[in-house]
N, C-alpha and C positions, 0 to 999 in steps of 0.2 A: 931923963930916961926916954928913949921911944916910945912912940904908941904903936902897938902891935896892929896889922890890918887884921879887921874882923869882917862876918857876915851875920849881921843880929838874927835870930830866932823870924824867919817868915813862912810862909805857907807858900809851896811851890802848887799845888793844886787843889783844888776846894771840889769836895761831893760827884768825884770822876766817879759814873757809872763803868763798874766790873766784868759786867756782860759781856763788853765787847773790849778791845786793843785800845792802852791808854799811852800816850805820849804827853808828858809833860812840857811846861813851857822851860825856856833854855835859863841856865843862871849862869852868870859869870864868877869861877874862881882862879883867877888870875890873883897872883900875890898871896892867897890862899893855900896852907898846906894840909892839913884837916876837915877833912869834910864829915858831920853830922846827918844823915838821913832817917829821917822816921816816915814810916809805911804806914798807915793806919785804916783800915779795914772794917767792916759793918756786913751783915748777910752772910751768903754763904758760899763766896766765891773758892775758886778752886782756878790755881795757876800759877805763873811764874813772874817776880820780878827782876828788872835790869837796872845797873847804872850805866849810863853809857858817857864817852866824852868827845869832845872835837877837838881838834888844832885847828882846822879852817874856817870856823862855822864867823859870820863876820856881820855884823849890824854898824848902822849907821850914827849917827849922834842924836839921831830922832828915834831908834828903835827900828828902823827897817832894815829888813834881813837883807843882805846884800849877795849874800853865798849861803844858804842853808847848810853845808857843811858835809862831812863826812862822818858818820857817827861809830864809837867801835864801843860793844860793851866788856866792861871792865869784868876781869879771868874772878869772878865773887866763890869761894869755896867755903861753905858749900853753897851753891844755887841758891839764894831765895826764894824757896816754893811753899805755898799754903794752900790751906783744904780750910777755909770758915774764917770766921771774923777775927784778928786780932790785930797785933803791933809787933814788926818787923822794923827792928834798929841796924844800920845799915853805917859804921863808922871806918870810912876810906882816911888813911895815911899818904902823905906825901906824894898827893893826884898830878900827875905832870903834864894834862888838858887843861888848858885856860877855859873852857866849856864845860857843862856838864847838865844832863836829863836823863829822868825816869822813865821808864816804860814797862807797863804792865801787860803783859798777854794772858789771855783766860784759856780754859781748859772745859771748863764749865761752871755754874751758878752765877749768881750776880751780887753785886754788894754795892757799897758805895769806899770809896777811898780818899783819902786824904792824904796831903804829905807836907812834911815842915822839913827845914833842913837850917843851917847853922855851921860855920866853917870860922877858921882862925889859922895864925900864922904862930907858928912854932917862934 
């Protein structure tokens, strides 16, 4: 039998301060059809989250960015918006961006945020 590709349980960003615009770092799901997103939130922020993805975005075999990419966020209904601390699951079907990243915008207050994520092939 095959082995399905996965993306084991990791942490895309550790302790992003709230206060201000967070952009997470890039992950690759390429072969990937399910993608897993968890938001995880502390304090008392107030604002909106993004997933967004690329086709172009292009690193090298050492990890250097070769094209930063073009980034679009994904039609999420309804909006991921929060007012205070919690956990925002975020479970995308069948992403057709080989790329994908978080972004946080604030509104107002500050917190601290965390994010894991986890992806697999149907």
């Amino acid at each position: 039998m095959p082995k399905k590709n996965v993306l084991e349980r990791y942490q895309l960003l550790t302790n992003g301060a709230m206060a201000s615009s967070i952009t997470s770092n890039v992950t690759s799901i390429k072969y990937l059809d399910n993608v897993m997103i968890e938001l995880i939130s502390t304090g008392s922020p107030a604002g909106t989250y993004a997933i967004q993805i690329s086709g172009d975005y292009q690193i090298d075999n050492n990890g250097n960015v070769l094209n930063p990419g073009n980034w679009v966020s994904l039609d999420l209904n309804p909006v991921p918006t929060i007012s205070g601390a919690g956990v925002v699951l975020i479970d995308a079907n069948q992403l057709s961006g080989p790329y994908l990243r978080c972004t946080w915008t604030p509104t107002s207050g500050s917190g601290v945020l965390n994010i894991f994520i986890t992806a697999k092939q149907v």
